[in-house]
C-alpha positions in Angstrom: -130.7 66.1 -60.2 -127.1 65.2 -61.6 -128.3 66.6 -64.9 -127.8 70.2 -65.8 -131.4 70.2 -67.1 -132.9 70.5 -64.0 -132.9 74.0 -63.9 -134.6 76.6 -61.8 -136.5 80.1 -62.9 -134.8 82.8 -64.3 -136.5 85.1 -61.9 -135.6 82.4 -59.1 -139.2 81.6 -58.3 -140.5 78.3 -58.3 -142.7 76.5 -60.9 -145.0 76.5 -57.7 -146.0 80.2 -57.8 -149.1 80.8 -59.1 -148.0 83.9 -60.9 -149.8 84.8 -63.8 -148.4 83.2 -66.8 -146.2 85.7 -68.6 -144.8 87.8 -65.4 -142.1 85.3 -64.8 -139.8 83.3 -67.5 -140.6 79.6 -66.2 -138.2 76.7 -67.0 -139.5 73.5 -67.5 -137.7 70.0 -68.8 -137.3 69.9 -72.6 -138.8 73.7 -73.7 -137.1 76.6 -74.6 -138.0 79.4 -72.4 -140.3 81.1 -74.9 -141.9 78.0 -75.1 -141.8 77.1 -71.4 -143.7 80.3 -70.9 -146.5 79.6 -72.8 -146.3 76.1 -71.6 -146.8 77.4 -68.0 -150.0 79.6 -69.3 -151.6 76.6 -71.1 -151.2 74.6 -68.1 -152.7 77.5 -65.8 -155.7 77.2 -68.0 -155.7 73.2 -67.6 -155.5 73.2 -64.1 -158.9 75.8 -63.8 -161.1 73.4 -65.5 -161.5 70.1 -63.1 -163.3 70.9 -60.6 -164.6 68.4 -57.4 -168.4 69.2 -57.6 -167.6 67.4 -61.4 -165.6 64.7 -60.3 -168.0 63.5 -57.2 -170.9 63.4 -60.3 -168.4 61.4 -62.8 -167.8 59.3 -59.4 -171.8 58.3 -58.5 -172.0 57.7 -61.9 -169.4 54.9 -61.9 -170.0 53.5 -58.7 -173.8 53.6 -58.6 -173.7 49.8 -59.6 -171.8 46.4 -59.4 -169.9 46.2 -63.0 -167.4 43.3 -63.0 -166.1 42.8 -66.3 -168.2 41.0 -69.2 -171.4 42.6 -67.2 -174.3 44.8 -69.1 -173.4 47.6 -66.9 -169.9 47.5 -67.4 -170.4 47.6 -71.2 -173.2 49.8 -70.3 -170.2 52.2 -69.1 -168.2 51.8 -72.0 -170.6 53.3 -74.3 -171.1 56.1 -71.6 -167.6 57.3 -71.8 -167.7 57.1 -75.1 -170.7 59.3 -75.8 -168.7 61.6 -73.1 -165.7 61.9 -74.6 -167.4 62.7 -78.3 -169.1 65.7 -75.8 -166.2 66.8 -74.5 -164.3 67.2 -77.9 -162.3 64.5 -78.1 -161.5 62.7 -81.7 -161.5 59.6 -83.4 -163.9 57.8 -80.3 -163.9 54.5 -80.9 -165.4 51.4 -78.9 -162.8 48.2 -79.3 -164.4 44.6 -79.1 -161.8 41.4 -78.0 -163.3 38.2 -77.4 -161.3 37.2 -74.5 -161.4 34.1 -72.0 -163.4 35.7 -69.0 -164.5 34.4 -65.7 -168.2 35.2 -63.8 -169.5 33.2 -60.6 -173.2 30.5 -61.1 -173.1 29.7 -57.1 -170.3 28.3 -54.4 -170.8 26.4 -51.0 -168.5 26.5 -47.9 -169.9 24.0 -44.6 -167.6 22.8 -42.3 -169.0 19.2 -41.5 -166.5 17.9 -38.9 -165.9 18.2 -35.8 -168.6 20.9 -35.8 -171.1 22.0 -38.4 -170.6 25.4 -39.6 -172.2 27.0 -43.3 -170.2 30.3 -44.1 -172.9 33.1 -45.5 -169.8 34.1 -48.6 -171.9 37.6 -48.0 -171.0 41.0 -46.4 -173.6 42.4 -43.8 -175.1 45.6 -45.0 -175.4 48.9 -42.8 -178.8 51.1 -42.7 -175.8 54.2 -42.8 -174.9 53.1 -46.9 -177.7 52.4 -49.0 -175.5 50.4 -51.5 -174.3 48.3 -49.1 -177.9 46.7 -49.6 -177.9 46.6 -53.4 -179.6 43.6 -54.3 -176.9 43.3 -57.0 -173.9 42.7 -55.3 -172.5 39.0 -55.9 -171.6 36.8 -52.8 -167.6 35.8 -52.6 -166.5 34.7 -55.5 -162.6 34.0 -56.8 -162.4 35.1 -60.7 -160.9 31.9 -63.1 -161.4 29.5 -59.7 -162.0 26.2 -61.8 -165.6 24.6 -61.3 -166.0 21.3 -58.9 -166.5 19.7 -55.7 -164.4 18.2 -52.7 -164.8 17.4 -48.7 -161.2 17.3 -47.8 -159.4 18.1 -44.6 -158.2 22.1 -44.3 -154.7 23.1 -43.1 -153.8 26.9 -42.1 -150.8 27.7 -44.4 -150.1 31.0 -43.6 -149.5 33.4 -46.4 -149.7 30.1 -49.1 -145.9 31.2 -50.4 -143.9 28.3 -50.3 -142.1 28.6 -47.6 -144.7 28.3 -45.5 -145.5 24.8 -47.0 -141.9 23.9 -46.3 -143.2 24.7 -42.6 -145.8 22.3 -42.5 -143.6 19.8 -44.0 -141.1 20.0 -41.3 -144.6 19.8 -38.9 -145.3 16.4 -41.1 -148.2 18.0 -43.1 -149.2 16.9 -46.4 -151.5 19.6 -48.0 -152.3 17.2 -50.8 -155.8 16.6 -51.6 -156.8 18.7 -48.7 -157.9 22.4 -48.8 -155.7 25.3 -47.4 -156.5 28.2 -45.5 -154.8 31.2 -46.4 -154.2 34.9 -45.4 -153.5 38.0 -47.9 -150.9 40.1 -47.1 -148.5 38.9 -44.6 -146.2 39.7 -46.1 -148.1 40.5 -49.7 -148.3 38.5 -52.2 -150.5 38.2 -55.5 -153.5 35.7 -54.8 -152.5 33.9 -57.9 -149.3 33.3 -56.8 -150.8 31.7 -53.8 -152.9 29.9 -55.6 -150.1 28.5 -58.1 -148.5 27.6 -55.1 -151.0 25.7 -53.6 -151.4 23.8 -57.1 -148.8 23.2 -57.2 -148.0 21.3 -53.8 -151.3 19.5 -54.7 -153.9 20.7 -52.8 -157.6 20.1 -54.0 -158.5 23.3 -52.9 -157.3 27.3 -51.1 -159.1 29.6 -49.3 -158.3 33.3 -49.1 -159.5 35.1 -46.2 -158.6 39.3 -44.7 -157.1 38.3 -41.3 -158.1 41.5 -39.2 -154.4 42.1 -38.3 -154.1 43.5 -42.2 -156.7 45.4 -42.7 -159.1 45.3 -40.1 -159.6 46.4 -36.4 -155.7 45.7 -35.8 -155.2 48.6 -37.8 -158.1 51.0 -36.7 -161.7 52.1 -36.6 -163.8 49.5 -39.6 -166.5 50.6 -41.3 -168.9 52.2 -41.3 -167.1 54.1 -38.3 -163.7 54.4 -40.1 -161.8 53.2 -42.9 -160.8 49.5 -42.6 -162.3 46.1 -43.6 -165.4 44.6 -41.3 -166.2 41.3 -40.0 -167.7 40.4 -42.9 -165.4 42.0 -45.6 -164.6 39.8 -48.7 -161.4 40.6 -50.7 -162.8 39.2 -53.9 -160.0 39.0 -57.3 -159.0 37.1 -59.7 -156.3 34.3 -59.4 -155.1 34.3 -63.3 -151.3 33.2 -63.9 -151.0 36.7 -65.9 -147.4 36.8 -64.0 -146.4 34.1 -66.9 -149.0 35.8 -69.9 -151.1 38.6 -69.2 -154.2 39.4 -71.3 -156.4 36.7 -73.0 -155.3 33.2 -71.9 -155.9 32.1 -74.8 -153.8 34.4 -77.3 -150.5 34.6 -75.3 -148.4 37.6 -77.8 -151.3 38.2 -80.1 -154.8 40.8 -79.7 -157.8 38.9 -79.3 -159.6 40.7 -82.4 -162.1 38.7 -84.7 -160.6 35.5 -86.7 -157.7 35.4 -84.0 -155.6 32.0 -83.3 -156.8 30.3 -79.9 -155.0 28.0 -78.8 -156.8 25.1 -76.8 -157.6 26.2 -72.8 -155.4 22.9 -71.2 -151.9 24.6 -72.9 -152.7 28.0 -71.7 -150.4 28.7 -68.9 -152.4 31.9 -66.8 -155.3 29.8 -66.2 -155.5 28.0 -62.8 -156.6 24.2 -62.3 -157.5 24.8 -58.6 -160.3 25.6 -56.7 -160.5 29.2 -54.9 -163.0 30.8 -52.9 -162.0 34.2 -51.0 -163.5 34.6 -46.8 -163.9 37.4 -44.5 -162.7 36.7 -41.4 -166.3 36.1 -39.9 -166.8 33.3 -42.1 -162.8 31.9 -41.7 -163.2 32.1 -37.5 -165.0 28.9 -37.2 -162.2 27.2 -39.4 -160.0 28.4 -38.0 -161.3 27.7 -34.0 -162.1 24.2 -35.2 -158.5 23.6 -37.1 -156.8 21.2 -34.7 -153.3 19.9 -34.8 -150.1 22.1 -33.8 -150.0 25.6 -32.8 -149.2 28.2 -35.5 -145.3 29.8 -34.9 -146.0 33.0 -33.5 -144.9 35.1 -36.6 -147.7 33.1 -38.1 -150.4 34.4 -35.9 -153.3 37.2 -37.1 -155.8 39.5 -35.3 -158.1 37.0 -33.9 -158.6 36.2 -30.2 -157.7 32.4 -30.8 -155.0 30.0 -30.9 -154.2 29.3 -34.7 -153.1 26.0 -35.7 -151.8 24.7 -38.4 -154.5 21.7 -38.5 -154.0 18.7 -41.3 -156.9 15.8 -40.3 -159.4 17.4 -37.7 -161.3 20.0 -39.4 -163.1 18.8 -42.6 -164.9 20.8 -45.1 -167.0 20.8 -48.3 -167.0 22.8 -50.7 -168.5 23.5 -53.8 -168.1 26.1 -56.8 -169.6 26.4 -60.5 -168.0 28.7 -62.7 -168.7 30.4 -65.9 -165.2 30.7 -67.5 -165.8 31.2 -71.2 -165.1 33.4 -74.1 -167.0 37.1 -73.7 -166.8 40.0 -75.3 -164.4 43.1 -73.7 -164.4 46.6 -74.7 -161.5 49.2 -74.6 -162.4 52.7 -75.0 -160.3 55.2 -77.1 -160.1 58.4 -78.0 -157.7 61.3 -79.1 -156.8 64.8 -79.2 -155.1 64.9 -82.3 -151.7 66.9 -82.5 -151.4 70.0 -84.2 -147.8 69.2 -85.2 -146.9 65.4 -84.4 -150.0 64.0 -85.0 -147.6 60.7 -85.3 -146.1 61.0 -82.2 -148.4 59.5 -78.8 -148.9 60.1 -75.8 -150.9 57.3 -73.8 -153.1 57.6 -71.4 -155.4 55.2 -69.4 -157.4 54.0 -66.6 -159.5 50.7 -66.0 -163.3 50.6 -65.6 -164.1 47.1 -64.7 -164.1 46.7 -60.4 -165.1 44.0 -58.3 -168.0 45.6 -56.9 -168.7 49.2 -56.9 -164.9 50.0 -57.0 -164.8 53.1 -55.3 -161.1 53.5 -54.6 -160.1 50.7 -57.7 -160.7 51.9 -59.9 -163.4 54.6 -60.0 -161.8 57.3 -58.4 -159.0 56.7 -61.3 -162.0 57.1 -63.5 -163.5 60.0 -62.4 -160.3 62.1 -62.4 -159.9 60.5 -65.9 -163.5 61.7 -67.4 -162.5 65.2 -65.7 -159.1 65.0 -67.3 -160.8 64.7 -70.8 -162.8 67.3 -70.2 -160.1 69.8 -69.5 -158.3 68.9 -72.2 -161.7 68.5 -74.6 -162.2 72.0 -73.7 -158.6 73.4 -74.6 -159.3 71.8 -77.9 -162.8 73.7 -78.8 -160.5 76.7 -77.7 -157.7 76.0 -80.3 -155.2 75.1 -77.7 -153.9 71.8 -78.9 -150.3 69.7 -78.0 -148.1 69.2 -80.3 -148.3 65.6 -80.5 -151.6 63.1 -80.3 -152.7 62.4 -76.8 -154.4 58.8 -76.7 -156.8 58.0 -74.1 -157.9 54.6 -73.1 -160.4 53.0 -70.4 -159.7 49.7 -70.6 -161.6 46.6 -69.3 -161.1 43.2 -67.8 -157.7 44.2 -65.5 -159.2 43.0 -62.6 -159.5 39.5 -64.4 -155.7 39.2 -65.8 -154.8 42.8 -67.0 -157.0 42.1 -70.0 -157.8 45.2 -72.1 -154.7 46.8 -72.0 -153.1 43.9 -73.1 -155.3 43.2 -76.2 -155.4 46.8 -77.1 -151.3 47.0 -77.2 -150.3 43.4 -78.3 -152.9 45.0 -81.6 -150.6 48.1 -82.0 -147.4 46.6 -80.7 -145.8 47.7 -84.0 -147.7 50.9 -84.6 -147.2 52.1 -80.5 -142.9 51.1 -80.9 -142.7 53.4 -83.8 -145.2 56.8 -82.2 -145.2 56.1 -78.9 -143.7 58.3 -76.6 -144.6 57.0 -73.3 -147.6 55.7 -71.2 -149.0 57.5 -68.6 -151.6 54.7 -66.0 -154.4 55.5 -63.4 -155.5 52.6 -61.9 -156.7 53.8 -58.5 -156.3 57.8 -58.0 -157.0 58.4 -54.1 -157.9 56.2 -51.1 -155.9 59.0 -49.1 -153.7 62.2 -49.4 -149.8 60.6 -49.9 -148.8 60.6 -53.1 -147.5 58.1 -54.2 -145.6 58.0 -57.7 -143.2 55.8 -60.2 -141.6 56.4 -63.2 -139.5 54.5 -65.3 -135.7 56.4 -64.3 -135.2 58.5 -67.6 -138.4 59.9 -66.6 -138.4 60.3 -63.0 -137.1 64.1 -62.9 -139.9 65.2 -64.8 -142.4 63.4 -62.1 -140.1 65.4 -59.4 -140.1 68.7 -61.5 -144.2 68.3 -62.8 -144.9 67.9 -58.8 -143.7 71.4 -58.0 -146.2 72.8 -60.1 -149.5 71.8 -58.5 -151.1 72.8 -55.4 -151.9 69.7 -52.7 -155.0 70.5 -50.8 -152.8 71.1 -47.5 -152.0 74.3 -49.1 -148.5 73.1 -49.6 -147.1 72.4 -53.2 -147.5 68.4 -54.4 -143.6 68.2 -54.1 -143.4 69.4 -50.5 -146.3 67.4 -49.8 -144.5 64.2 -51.6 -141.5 64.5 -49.5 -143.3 65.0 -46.3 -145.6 61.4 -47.0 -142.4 59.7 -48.2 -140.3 60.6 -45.3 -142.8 58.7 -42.7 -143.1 55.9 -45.5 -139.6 54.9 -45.5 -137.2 54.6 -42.4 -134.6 55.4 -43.9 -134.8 58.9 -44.5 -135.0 61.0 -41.4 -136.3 64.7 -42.9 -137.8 65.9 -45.6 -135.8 69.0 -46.2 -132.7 67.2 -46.8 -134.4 63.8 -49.0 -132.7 63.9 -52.1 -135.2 64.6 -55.1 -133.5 61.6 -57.2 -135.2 59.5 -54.2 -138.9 60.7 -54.7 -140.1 59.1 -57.5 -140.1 54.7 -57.4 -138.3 53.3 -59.9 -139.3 49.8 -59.2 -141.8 48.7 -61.0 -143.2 45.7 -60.7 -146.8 44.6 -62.3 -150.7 44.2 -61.3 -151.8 47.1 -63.6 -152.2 48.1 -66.7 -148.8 49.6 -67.7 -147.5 46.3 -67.9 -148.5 45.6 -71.3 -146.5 49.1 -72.0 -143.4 48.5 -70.5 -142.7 44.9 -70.4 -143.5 44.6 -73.9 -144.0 47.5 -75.8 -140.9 49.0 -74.4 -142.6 52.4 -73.3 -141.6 54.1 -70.7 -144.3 54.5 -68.4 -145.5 56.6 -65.2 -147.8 55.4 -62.5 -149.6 57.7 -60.2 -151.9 57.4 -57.0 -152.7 59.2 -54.1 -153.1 56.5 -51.0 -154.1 56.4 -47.6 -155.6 53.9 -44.5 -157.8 51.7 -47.1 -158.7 48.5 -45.4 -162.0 47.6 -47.9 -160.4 46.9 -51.3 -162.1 44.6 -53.5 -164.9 44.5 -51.0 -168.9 45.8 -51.3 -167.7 48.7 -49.0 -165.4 50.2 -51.3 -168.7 52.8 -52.4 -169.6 55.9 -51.9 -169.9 56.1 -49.0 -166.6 54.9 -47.7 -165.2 57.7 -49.8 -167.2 60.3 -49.0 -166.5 59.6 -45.6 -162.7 58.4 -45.5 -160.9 57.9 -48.9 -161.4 62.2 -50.4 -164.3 63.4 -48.9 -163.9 66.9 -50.8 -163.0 65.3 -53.8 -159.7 67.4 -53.7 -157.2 65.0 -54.1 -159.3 63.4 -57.5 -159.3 66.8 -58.7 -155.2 66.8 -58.5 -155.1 63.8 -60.0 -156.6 65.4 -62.7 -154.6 68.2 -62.9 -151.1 66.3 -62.3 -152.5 63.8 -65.1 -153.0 66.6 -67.6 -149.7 68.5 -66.7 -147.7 65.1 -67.5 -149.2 64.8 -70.7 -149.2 68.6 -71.6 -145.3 68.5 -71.2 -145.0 65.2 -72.9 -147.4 66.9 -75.5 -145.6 69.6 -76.1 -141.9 69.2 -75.3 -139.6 70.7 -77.9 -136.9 67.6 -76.8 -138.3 64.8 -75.1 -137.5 65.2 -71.1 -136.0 62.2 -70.9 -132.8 62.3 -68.5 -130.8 59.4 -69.4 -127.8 59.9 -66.6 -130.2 59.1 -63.8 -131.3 56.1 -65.7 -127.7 55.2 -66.0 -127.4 55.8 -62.0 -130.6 53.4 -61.4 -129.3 50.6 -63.7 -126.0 50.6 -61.6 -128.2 50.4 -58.4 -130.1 47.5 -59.9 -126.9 45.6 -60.4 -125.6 46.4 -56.8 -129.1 45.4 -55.1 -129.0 42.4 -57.1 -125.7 41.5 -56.2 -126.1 42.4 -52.4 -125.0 40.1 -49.9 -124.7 36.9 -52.6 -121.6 35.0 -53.7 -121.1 36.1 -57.2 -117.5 34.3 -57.7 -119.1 32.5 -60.3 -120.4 35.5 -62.7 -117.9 38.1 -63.8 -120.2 41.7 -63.6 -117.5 43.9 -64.8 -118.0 44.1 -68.7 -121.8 45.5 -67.6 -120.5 47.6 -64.9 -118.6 49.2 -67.5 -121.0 49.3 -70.0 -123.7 51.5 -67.2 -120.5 53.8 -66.5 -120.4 54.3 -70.4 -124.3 54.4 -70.8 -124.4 56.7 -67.9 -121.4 59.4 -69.2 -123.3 59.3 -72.8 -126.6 59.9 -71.0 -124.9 63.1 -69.1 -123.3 64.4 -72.4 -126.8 64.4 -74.0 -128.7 65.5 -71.2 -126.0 68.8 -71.3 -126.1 69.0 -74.8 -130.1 69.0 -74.6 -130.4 71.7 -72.2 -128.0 73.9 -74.6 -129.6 73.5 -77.2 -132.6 74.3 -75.3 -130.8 77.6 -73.9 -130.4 78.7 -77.2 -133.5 79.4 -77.6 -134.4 78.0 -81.2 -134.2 74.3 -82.3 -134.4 73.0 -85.7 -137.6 70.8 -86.2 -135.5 68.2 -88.4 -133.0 68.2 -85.8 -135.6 67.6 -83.1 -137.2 65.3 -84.8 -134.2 63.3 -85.2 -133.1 64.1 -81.3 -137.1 62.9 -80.2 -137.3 59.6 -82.0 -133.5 58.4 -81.0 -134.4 59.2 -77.5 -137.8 57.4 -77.4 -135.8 53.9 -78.9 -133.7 54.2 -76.4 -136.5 52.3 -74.3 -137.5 49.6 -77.2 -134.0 49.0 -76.9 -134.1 47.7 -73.3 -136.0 44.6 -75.0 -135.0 41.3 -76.0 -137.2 39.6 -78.3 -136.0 36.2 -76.3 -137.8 37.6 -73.0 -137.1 36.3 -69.6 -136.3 32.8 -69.5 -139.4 30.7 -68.2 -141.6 33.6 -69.4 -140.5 35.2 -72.6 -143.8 37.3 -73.1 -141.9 39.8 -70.6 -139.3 41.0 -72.8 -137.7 44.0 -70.9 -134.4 43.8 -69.8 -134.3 46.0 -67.0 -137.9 45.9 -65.4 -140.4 42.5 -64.7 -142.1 41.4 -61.6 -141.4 38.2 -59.7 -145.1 36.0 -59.3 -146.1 38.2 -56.2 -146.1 41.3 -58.6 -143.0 42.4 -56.6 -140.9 44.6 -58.5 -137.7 42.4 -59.9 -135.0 44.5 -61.4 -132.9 42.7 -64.1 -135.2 40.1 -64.1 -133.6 37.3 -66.7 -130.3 37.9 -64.5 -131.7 38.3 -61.5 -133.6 35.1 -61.5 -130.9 33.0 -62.9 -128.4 34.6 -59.8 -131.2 33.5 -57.3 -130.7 30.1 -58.7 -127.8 30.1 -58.7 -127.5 29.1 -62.7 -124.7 30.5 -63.5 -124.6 29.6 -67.2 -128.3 30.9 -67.7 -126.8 34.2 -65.7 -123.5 34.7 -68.0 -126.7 34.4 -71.2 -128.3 37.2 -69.3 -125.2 39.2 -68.5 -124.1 39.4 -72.2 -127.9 39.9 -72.7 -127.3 43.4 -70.7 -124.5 44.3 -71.9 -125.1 44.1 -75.0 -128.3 46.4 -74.7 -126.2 49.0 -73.1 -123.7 48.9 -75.6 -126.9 49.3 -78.0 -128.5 52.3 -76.2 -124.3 53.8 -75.6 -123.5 54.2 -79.2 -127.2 55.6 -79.6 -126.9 58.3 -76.6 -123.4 59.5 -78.7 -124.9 59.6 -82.2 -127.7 61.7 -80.7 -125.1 63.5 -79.0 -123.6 64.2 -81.9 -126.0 65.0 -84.1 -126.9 67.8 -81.6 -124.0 68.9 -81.3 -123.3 69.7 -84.9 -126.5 70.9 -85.4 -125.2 74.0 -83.5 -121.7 74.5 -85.0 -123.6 74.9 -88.2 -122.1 74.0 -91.2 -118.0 74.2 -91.6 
């Protein structure tokens, strides 16, 4: 780390010894060492309480059934965890009702009726091997806030469905309007909904999403029940909302969903489709695809399949039917709290969703498993008198698998109340499908991920950090050995959306942490993401849950707890500069005059490395004012908020932060207002966003130096 707070054990030992607590002075991010020694003890005791037997029984418990969201046994689950939680020890348990716009399947129809007759079966085979592959209960394919109707129409392969593959078939002389397109996920990935907006809007009556076995299926290794990818008969089911424009309830863009709420009428409300979608496993998309007719596919548009794909247009014909119950339900958000012993006013969030497709083994059970074992250890520090400092909030939402719903209600509600407390947000969605972590940070926070990881034990008997490196070395080409990967690369700080700290970040203006632990996971969304699947190939031993846990608990201990915030604010000066270069990268920017905001980071960025020194004396000196802190802890946690212009992104102006969005594939986009205006090349819209930028860091600059300051004379005392 640049910063002289990343510091290393007094006895030169790392954080990753498991030496009894109080044999070595530790040194963690934002304690003094008194403090960082008893900080290291309470964590010890932490870390001994999740345990796997207890998170394969939370597990069965959640995946025993289907429980989309609006179902009886996903509300069913809400008052479970609830009743749990009051158990456990935690506070202030409270169930929160929104009546939302939500989405559930009555019936759909798929028969090819030209040149041959074919009727898909829209259901997965079951296997004698796992029992809940032949609960009665599971739904057949279904696409969540697909619009209801009817159409025979021509089908045309498009690819991926982003649109310049349509410019393809144009330059083939195919019109996709009025007909239905056949589509592919992930090649390369996109959102669903963006592929659906896509196909809206070139005019197609209808798309078709089906897993093309050379992304997750045989091209990729043993399927299921033998190994971990999709079958024949695998259905990627999902929702297709527009929540890339609004998130949450469609129909209260910018305000919770709570009783006597505005709606406003469902034709203005900009996240719900007005096409027809229906998702395919690749048994039932074959025959379409045999039968399509027309000109052959270019090569780099070729899947798995022992066929010649085509791009089709007037030979294969197809009806298709759907009826849809998209109406208003009820959603409920779980919450509870161990109040702080000190800041009961400061917060640190917590959450994980509990609605899933199916079962939701991997997505997002296992997230909820290490979440209930989370609350325990932390319930059971409380009966024990061992509280944080500050108020930790925990949330399981509902409804993110139908357009980030639940978290979206719940902090729209307490916009106000979370800008004031909050100190950051801290998401689960999935916690394992594998052993590589995988973890993102906003940058002021991404040291502390880095530091945190040295801590914890991965179950290859190697410390999470070594671990981390080893899994991001063979991810990314770039970097050739572990040994010698910079730490300031570890942790990804691009983040784009698709989960529930979006609500957090992009407008809140929390800074927020994302963890998961992945692996080969070739079932997601599908019936066969159960038990068995993970028992078998996702964590077998539960071990890598349990670190969740424990890596969870450890964030929001130090969070908890910190005596200064551990925010480093010189590496988020370094990442803002990246964003600008990346952005600028191989583009004619003659037009748009960067160097005011160039400038402006170098400035951000020297104020950041003044405070982050001035921090780690202060914390040196063993012994800092509470006033002072107090001051020092609230500056540094506006120093996000601040990042956020009321405005938003042009085009989409619910997403209000500056420096993090997502483009409509949930992509990460960096500087998204400028960034999108540079990409099309509107240069006046571009200059609005530079000044936008500049502004901010000029904002958060003079804020970094009054902090500064402020600590500083704190310990010259007075003259």
């Amino acid at each position: 780390m640049r910063s002289t707070r990343a510091r290393i054990t007094v006895c030169l030992l790392s954080f990753t010894c498991l030496i009894p607590a109080g044999q070595c002075q530790q040194s963690i991010q934002g304690f003094t060492p008194a403090h960082a020694t008893s900080q290291a003890a309470q964590e010890q005791k932490f870390k001994a309480i999740p345990s796997p037997d207890e998170e394969k029984r939370q597990h069965r418990i959640f995946t025993a059934e289907p429980h989309i969201a609006g179902s009886a046994r996903n509300n069913e689950l809400a008052r479970y965890i609830a009743d749990e939680w009051r158990k456990q020890g935690l506070e202030d348990v409270v169930i929160r009702q929104y009546d939302v716009y939500s989405t559930a399947p009555k019936s759909s129809l798929l028969e090819m009726v030209a040149p041959v007759r074919y009727r898909a079966s829209l259901r997965e085979a079951p296997y004698d091997v796992d029992p809940d592959s032949k609960n009665p209960g599971v739904s057949s394919a279904w696409t969540g806030m697909s619009v209801s109707g009817e159409v025979t129409a021509p089908v045309v392969y498009a690819h991926s469905g982003n649109p310049e593959d349509y410019d393809l078939l144009r330059k083939q002389g195919i019109n996709v309007r009025g007909k239905i397109v056949l589509v592919r996920y992930s090649n390369p990935y996109s959102y669903r909904g963006f592929k659906a907006l896509t196909a809206q809007r070139e005019g197609a009556a209808a798309i078709l999403i089906y897993s093309d076995p050379a992304e997750d299926g045989y091209k990729k290794g043993e399927v299921f029940p033998e190994g971990p990818w999709g079958p024949e008969s695998h259905i990627q089911r999902g929702a297709i909302t527009y929540d890339f424009m609004v998130p949450g309830d469609p129909l209260t863009p910018g305000w919770a969903s709570v009783t006597g709420a505005k709606r406003i009428p469902v034709a203005d409300a900009v996240s719900i489709p007005k096409i027809m979608a229906l998702p395919l496993s690749w048994h039932d998309a074959k025959p379409l695809l045999e039968n399509m007719g027309g000109p052959a596919a270019p090569e780099n548009w070729k899947g798995g399949l022992p066929i010649t794909y085509r791009l089709g247009g007037e030979q294969a014909r197809v009806h298709l039917k759907i009826e849809m119950d998209n109406s208003i339900q009820p959603y409920y958000v779980v919450e509870g709290r161990i109040r702080g012993s000190e800041l009961p006013d400061e917060w640190v969030v917590m959450g994980n969703h509990r609605d899933a497709w199916v079962f939701g083994e991997v997505d997002p059970s296992s997230g909820t498993a290490s979440m209930m074992e989370l609350t325990r250890g932390l319930g059971q520090l409380a009966k024990q008198g061992v509280r944080p400092r500050r108020t930790l909030v925990v949330c399981s939402w509902d409804g993110e698998e139908v357009g980030l719903t639940g978290s979206t209600e719940w902090g729209e509600q307490f916009a106000d109340e979370l800008r004031k407390k909050a100190v950051a947000y801290i998401n689960v969605d999935s916690s394992t499908s594998g052993p590589n972590f995988d973890g993102s940070a906003v940058a002021s926070l991404a040291p502390m991920l880095v530091e945190a990881s040295r801590s914890l034990q991965d179950p290859s008997g190697k410390s999470l950090y070594e671990a981390w490196k080893e899994s991001t070395v063979r991810k990314r080409k770039d970097e050739k050995d572990a040994a010698a990967m910079a730490d300031s690369n570890l942790t990804d700080t691009r983040i784009g959306s698709g989960s529930d700290h979006t609500v957090f970040l992009n407008y809140v203006g929390m800074p927020v942490f994302g963890l998961s632990f992945d692996g080969d996971y070739g079932v997601y969304h599908s019936m066969y993401d159960d038990f068995y699947w993970m028992n078998h190939f996702g964590d077998p031993g539960y071990r890598y849950h349990t670190l969740m846990s424990q890596l969870w608990g450890v964030l929001a201990l130090r969070l908890g707890n910190a005596d200064l915030l551990p925010f480093d604010f010189a590496s988020y000066g370094s990442n803002v500069r990246q964003f600008v270069l990346d952005m600028s990268k191989g583009k004619d920017m003659s037009q748009l005059d960067l160097k005011s905001v160039m400038d402006g980071i170098d400035q951000f960025e020297a104020a950041g490395k003044k405070l982050d020194d001035s921090v780690a004396a202060a914390l040196a000196s063993a012994a800092v004012d509470s006033n002072v802190a107090n001051t020092i802890n609230h500056g540094m946690m506006q120093v996000e908020r601040n990042w956020l212009n009321p405005d938003g992104i042009p085009g989409r102006p619910w997403f209000k932060h500056i420096l993090y969005g997502a483009r409509y594939t949930y992509a990460h986009l960096e500087l998204p207002g400028l960034t999108e205006a540079v990409e099309k090349e509107d240069w006046v819209t571009a200059r609005q966003q530079a000044a936008v930028l500049q502004r901010a860091l000029e904002t958060n600059t003079k804020l970094l130096e009054q902090l500064d300051s402020a600590l500083r004379s704190s310990k010259q005392g007075p003259q």
